[in-house]
N, C-alpha and C positions, 0 to 999 in steps of 0.2 A: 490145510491143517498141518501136513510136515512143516511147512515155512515158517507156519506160528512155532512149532514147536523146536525148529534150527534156533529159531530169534529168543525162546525161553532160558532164563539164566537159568533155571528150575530145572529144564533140561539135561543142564551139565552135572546136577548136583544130583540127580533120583532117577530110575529108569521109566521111560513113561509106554505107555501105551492107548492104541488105536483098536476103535472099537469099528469096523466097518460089516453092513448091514447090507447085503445088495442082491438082488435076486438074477443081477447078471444081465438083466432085458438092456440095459445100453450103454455097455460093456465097451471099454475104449481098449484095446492092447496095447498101442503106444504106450499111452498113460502109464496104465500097467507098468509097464518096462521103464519110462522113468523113474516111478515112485519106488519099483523093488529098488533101483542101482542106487536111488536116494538115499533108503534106509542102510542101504549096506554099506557104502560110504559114511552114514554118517556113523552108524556102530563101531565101525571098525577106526572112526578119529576120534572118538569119545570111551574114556572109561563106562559111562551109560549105555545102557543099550533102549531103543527104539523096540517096542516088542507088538504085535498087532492081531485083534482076534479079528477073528472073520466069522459073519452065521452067511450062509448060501441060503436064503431062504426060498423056499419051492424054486430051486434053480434048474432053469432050463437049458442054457444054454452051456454046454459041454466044453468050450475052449473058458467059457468065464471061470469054471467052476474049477481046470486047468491052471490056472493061472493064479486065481485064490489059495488052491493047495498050494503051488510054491510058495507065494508071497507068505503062507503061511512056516517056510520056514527058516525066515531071515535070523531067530533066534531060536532057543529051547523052549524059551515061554509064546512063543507066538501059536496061535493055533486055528483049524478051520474046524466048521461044521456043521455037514447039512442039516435046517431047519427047517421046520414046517410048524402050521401051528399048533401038533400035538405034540413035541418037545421043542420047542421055544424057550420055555420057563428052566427045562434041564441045561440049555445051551447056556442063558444068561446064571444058572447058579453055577456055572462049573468057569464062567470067565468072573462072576466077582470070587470063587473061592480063588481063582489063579490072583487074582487085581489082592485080593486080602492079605495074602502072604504077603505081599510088597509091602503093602502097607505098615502090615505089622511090624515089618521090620525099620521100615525108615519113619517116621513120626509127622516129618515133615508133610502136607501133603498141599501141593501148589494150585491142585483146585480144578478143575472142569469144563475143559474145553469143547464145543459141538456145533461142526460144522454141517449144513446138506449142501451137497455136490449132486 
């Protein structure tokens, strides 16, 4: 999903964001550590920022849940939060009210991307 979104001319022009959903059970930290250095590199060459929510849902695994918090915080807008399913529904209203202000502000909106990994 970052590839597609290096490769988005849309990219360059709106700040996009990553909606990841992972309960941690097969949790790669490599990965991890490429996809943080990814984003951070790509913010830092782009007037756009890469911003990415995260829900931990029933996360068990203590290094994934580690490692979520930071990634969650490549920007100001990016955010984490443990989920379960009696606040699931608060988790995703509080990432579209963050996604709305974007919105509002730029008009453009380049459309919906969704990948499973």
């Amino acid at each position: 999903a970052c590839q597609m979104l290096i490769d988005s001319e849309a990219s360059t022009e709106n700040d996009s964001y990553a909606l990841l959903l992972t309960d941690g059970h097969s949790w790669n930290s490599r990965a991890f550590e490429r996809l943080r250095a990814q984003i951070l590199r790509m913010n830092s060459e782009r007037e756009t920022n890469f911003h990415v929510i995260i829900f931990g849902v029933d996360m068990r695994n203590q290094t994934a849940r580690d490692q979520c918090m930071l990634l969650s915080n490549v920007t100001k807008k990016s955010i984490y939060r443990d989920a379960s399913s009696t606040n699931i529904d608060a988790c995703f209203d509080e990432a579209i009210a963050l996604i709305k202000g974007l919105v509002a502000k730029n008009f453009y909106n380049p459309g919906l991307i969704m990948e499973k990994f």
